[in-house]
LODREN-125077 format. One record per residue (C-alpha): x, y, z; residue in one letter; residue number from 0; chain. Coordinates in nm, 4 decimals, padded with zeros to 6 digits. Example, Ala and Ser with C-alpha at 12.3 -4.5 7.8 and 13.67 -1.06 7.14 Angstrom:
LODREN-125077
01.2300|-00.4500|00.7800|A|0|A
01.3670|-00.1060|00.7140|S|1|A
This chain:
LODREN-125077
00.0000|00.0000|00.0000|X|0|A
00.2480|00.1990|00.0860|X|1|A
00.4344|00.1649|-00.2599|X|2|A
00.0852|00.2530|-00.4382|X|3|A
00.0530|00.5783|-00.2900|X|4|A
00.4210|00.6840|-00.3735|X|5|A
00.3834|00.5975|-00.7304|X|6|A
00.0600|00.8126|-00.7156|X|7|A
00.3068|01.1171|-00.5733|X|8|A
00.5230|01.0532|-00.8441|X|9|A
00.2834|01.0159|-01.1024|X|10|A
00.1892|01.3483|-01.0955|X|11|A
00.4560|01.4626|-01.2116|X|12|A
00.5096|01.2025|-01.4835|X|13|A
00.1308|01.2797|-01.6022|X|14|A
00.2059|01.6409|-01.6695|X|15|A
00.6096|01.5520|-01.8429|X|16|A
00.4502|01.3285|-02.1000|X|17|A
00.1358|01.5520|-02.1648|X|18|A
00.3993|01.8384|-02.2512|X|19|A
00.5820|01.5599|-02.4351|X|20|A
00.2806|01.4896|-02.6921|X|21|A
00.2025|01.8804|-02.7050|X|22|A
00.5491|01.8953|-02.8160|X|23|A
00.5698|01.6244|-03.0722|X|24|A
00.2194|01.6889|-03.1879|X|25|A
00.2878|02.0719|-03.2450|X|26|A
00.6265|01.9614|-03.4631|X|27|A
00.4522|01.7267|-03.6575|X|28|A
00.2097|01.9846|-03.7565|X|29|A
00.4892|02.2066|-03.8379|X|30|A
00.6295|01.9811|-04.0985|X|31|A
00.3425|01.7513|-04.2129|X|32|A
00.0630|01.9349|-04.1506|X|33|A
-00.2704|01.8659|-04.0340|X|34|A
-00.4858|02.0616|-03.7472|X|35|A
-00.2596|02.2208|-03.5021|X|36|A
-00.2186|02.1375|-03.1216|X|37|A
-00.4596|02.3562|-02.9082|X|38|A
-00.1937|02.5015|-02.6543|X|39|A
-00.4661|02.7247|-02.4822|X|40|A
-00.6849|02.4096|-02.4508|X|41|A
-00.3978|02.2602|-02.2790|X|42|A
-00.3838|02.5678|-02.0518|X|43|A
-00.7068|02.5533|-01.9609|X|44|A
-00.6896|02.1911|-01.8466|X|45|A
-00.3340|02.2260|-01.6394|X|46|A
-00.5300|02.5185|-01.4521|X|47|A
-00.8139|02.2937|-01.3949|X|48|A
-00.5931|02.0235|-01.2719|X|49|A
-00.4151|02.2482|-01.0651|X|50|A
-00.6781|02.4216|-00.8437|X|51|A
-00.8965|02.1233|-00.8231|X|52|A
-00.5897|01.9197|-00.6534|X|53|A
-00.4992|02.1903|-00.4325|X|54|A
-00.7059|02.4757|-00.3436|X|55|A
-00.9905|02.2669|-00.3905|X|56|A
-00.8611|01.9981|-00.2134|X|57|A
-00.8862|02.1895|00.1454|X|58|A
-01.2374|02.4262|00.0855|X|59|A
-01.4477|02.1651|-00.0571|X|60|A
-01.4571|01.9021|00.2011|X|61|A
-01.7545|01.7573|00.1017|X|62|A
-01.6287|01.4325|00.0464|X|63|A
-01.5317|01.3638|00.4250|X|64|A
-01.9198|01.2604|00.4518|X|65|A
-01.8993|01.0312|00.1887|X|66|A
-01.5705|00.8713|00.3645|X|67|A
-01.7948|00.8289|00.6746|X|68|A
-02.0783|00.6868|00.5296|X|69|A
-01.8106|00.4388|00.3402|X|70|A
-01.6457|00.3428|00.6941|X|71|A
-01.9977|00.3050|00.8658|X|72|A
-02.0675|00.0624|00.5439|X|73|A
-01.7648|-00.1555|00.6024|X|74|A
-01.8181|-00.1662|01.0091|X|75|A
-02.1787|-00.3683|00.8845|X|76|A
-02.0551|-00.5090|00.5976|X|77|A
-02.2318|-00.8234|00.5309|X|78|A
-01.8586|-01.0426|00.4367|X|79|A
-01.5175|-00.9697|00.5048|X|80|A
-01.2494|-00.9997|00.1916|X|81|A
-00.9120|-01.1802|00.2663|X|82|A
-00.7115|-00.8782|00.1790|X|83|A
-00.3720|-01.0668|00.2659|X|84|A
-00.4789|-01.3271|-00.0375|X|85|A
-00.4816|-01.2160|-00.4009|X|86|A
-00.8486|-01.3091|-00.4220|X|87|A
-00.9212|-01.0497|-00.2000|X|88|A
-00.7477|-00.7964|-00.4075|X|89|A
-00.8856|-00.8944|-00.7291|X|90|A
-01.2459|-00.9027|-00.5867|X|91|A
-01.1976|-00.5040|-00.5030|X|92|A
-01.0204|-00.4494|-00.8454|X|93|A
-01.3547|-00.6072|-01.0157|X|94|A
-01.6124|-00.4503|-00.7661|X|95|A
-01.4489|-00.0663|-00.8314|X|96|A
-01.4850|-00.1341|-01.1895|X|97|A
-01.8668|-00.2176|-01.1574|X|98|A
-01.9030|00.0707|-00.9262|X|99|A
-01.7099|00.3127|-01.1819|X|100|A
-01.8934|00.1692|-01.4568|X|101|A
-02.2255|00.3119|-01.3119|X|102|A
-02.1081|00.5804|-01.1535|X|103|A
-01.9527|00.7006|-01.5627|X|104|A
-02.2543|00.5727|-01.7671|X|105|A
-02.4793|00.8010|-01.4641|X|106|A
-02.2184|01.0709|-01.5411|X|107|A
-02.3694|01.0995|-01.9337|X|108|A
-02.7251|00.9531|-01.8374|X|109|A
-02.8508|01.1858|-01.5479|X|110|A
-02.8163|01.6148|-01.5888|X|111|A
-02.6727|01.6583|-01.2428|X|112|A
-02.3572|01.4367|-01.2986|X|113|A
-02.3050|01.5683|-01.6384|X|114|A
-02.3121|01.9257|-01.5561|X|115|A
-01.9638|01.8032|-01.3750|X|116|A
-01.8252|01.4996|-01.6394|X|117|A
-01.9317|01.7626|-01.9317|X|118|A
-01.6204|01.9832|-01.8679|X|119|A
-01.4013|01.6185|-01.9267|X|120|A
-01.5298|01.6339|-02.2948|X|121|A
-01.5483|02.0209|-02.3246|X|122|A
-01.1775|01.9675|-02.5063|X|123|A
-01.2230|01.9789|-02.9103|X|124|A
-00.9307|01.7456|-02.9140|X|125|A
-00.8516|01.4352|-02.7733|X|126|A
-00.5139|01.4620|-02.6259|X|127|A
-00.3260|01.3634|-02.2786|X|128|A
-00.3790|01.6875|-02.1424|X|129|A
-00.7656|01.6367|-02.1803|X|130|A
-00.7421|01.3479|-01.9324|X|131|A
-00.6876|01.5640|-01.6658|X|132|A
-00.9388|01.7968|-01.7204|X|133|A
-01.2173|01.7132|-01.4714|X|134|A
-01.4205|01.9672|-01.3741|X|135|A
-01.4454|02.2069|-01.0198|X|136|A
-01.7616|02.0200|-00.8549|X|137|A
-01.7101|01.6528|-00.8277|X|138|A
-01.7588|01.6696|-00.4777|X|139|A
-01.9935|01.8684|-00.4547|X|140|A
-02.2710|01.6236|-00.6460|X|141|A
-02.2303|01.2817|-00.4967|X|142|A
-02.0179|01.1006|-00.6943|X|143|A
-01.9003|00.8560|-00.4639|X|144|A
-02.2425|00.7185|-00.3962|X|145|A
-02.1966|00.5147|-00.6845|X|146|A
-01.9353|00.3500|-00.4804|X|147|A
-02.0657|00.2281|-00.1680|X|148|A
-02.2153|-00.0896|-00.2502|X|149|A
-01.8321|-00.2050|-00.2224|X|150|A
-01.7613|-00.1543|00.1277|X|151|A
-02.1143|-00.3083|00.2144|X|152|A
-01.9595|-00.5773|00.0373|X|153|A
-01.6345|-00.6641|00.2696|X|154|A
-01.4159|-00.4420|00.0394|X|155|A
-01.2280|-00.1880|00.2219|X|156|A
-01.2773|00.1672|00.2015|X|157|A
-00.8906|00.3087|00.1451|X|158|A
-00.8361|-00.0024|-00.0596|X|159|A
-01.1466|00.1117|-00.3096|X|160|A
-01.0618|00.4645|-00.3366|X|161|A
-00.6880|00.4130|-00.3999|X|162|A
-00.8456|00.1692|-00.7007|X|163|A
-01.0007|00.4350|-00.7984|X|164|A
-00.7188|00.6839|-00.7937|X|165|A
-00.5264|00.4163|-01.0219|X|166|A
-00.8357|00.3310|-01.2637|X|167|A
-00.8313|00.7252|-01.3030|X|168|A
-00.4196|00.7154|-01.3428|X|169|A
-00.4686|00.3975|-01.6187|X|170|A
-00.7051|00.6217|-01.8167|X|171|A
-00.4459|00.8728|-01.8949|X|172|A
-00.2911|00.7333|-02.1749|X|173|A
-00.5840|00.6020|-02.3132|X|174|A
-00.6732|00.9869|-02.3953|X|175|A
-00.4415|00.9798|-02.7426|X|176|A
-00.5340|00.9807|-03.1120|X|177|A
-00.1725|00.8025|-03.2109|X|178|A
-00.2279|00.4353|-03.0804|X|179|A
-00.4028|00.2117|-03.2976|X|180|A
-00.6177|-00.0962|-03.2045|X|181|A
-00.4933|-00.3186|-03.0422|X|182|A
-00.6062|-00.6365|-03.1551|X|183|A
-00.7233|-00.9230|-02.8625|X|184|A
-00.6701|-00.6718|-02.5831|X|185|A
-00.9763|-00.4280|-02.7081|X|186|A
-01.1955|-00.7508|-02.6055|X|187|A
-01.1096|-00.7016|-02.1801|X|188|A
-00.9852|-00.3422|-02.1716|X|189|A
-01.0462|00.0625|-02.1960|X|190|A
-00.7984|00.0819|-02.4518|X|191|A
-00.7325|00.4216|-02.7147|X|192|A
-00.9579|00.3188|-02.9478|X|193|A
-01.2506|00.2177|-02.7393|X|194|A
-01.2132|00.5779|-02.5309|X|195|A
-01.1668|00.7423|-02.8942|X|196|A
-01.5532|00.6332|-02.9076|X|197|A
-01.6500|00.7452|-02.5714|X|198|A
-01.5257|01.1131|-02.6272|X|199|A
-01.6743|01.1528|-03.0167|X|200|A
-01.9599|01.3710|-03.0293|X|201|A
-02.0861|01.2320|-03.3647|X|202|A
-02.4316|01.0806|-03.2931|X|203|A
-02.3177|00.7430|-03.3629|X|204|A
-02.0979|00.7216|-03.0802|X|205|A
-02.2791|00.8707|-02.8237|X|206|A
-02.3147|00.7009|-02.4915|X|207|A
-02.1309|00.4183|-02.5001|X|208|A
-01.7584|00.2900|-02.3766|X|209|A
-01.8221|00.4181|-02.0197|X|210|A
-01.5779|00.1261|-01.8485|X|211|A
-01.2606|00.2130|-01.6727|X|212|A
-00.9818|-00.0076|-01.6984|X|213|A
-01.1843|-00.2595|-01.8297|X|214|A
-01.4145|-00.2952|-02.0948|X|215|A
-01.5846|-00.6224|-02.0354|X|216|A
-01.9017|-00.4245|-01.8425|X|217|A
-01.9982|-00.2298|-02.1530|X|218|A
-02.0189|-00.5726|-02.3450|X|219|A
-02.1966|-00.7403|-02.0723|X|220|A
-02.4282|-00.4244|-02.0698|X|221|A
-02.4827|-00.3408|-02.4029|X|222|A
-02.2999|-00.0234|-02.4357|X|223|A
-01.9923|-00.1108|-02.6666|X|224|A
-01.9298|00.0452|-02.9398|X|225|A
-01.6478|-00.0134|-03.1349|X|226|A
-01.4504|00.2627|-03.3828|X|227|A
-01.5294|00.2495|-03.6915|X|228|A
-01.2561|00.3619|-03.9937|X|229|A
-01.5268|00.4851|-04.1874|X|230|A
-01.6605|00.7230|-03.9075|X|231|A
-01.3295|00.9670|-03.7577|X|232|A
-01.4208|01.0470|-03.4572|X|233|A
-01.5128|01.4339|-03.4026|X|234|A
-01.4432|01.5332|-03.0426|X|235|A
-01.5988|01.7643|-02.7930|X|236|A
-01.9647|01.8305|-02.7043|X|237|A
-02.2383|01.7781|-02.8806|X|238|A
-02.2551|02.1771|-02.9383|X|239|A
-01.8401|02.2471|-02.9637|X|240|A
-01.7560|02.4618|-02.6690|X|241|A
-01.5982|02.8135|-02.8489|X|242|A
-01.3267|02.9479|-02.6743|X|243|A
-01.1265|02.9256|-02.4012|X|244|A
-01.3063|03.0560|-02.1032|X|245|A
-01.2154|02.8993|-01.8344|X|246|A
-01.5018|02.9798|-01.6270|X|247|A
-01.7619|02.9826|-01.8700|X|248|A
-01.6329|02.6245|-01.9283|X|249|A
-01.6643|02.5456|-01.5573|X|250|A
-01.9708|02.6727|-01.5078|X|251|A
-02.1748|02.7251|-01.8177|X|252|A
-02.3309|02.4032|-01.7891|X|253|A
-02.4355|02.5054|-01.3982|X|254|A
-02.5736|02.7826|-01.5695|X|255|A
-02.7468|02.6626|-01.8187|X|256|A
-02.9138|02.3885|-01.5599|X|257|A
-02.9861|02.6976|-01.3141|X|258|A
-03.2134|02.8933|-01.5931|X|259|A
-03.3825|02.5521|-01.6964|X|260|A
-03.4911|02.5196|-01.3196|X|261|A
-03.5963|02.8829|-01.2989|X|262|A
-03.8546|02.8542|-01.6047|X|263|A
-03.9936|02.4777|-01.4710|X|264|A
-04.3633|02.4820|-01.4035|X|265|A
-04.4354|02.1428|-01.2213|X|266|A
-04.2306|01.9207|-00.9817|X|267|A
-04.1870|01.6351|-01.2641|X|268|A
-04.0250|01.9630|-01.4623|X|269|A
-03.7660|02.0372|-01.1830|X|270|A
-03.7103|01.6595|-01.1517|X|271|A
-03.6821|01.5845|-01.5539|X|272|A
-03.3684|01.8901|-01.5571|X|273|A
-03.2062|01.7432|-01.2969|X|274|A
-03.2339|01.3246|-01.3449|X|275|A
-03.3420|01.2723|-01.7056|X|276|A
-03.1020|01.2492|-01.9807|X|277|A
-02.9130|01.5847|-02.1034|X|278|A
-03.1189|01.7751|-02.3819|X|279|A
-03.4320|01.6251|-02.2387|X|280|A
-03.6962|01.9142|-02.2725|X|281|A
-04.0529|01.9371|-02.1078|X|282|A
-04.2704|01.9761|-02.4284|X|283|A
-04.1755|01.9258|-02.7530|X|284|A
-03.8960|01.7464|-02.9254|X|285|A
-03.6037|01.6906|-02.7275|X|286|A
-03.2168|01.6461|-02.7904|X|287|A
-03.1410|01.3337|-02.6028|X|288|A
-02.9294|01.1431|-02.7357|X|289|A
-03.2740|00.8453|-02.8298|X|290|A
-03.4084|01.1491|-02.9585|X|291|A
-03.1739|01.2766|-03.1925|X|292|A
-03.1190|00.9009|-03.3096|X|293|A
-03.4887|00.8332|-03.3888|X|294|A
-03.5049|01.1588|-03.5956|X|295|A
-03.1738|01.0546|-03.7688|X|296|A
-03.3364|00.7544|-03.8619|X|297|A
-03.6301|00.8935|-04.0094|X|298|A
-03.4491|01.1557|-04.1817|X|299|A
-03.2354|00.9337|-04.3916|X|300|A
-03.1852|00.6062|-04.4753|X|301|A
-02.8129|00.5996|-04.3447|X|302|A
-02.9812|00.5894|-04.0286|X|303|A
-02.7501|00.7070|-03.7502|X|304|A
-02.5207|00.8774|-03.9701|X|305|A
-02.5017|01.2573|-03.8203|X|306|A
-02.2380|01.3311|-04.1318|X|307|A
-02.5420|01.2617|-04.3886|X|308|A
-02.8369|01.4250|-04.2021|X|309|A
-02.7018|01.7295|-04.1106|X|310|A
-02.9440|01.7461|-03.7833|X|311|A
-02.8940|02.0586|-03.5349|X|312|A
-02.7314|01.8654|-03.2969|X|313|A
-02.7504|02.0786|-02.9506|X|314|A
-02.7616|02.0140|-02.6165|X|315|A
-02.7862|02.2564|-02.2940|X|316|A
-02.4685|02.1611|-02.1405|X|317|A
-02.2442|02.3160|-02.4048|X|318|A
């Protein structure tokens, strides 16, 4: 355990060295072979993201010492105990964090409230190593680590599940690249480039799916695979491309935009539909989730699915 959180220290450090790395190589081979440039300011805005969640952030929102509680309270009546000196033991936390993030990620695109946090992850317009880090301001402010306390009720430890966490999050990293190809037998078990490729295109083909974290093997099981396609290049960002590079309109426009959408509802199952129901569901009238904008693809053209030959105005409220 001890060795874990060390590497976590270091890996800090190592996370932001190869991210400045790939800026640099990417920006030369633009310089001499062409093709779209490397977003430097988009890079900016994600270091300063990084750096005042993990810090400032880190000692005024404390928010998630009540989740720690409720997590310890959940392992004192935990219904089995793990052999955490055996590697079964280990292997059963590695497996149950995985189910745990795989809910928690798919609720992160599924429900408003969690995306008006995960939506600043894909606000980037290019997939890069520098996105990975970009999280967002409010994570603890809106629960996320509910999704995680079946495990402790469960026999698995606490500190064990949240440094499994901290390294599913570390794994992802380099998964954030548009370099690596396939890679053949291993795409069938794990998050790999390609599969997270799919996960942060905006093209209406690929939304929703690929939520797993180190593995994969829960989005097969699940039905929410979807594999890259050559034909398809994946077009990154939100649905709606954020413009610019305001860091705080970044942050919090999708707050924002939640916030007015509140203000105007009429009815309790209004107020509820904002916050729970899918982003771009609407009250009355044709909605933009992502069903939604499928179904009218598929009426609009026979390449049903294909955003590229519809050319439908695809908008949601948390760009």
């Amino acid at each position: 355990m001890t060795v874990l959180l060390l590497i976590l220290k270091i890996a800090v450090l190592v996370v932001l060295a190869a991210s400045l790395a790939e800026a640099l190589v990417l920006s030369w081979r633009h310089a001499h072979r062409g093709g779209a440039a490397y977003d430097w300011k988009a890079a900016g805005v994600s270091v300063v993201d990084f750096l005042v969640r993990e810090y400032p952030l880190r000692w005024l929102l404390p928010a998630t010492a009540f989740y720690l509680g409720a997590m310890d309270w959940l392992w004192q009546h935990r219904l089995f105990t793990l052999p955490m000196d055996d590697w079964r033991g280990w292997t059963a936390c590695f497996v149950g964090q995985e189910f745990c993030y795989y809910w928690y990620h798919r609720a992160a695109h599924r429900v408003r409230w969690f995306w008006c946090t995960h939506s600043i992850h894909h606000s980037s317009n290019q997939l890069n190593l520098s996105a990975a880090y970009r999280f967002g301001w409010t994570g603890r402010l809106t629960g996320t680590l509910a999704f995680f306390m079946l495990a402790p009720l469960l026999g698995m430890p606490p500190r064990v599940i949240l440094l499994m966490l901290t390294l599913n999050l570390l794994y992802q990293f380099w998964i954030h690249a548009t370099w690596i190809p396939r890679l053949g037998p291993l795409e069938w078990v794990l998050n790999t480039p390609s599969a997270h490729r799919v996960h942060h295109a905006s093209n209406l083909e690929y939304l929703d799916g690929n939520y797993g974290g180190v593995l994969i093997v829960f989005d097969r099981l699940f039905g929410t695979y979807i594999r890259e396609r050559a034909e398809v290049p994946c077009r990154y960002g939100l649905v709606t491309p954020v413009v610019g590079h305001n860091l705080l309109r970044i942050e919090f426009g999708p707050w924002i935009a939640l916030w007015r959408d509140l203000r105007s509802a009429r009815s309790l199952r209004a107020v509820w539909g904002h916050l729970f129901k899918p982003p771009g569901w609407r009250v009355q009238g044709p909605g933009e989730t992502t069903e939604e904008l499928r179904a009218r693809a598929a009426v609009a053209s026979p390449t049903a699915g294909s955003d590229h030959a519809v050319g439908l105005p695809l908008q949601t409220p948390m760009a």
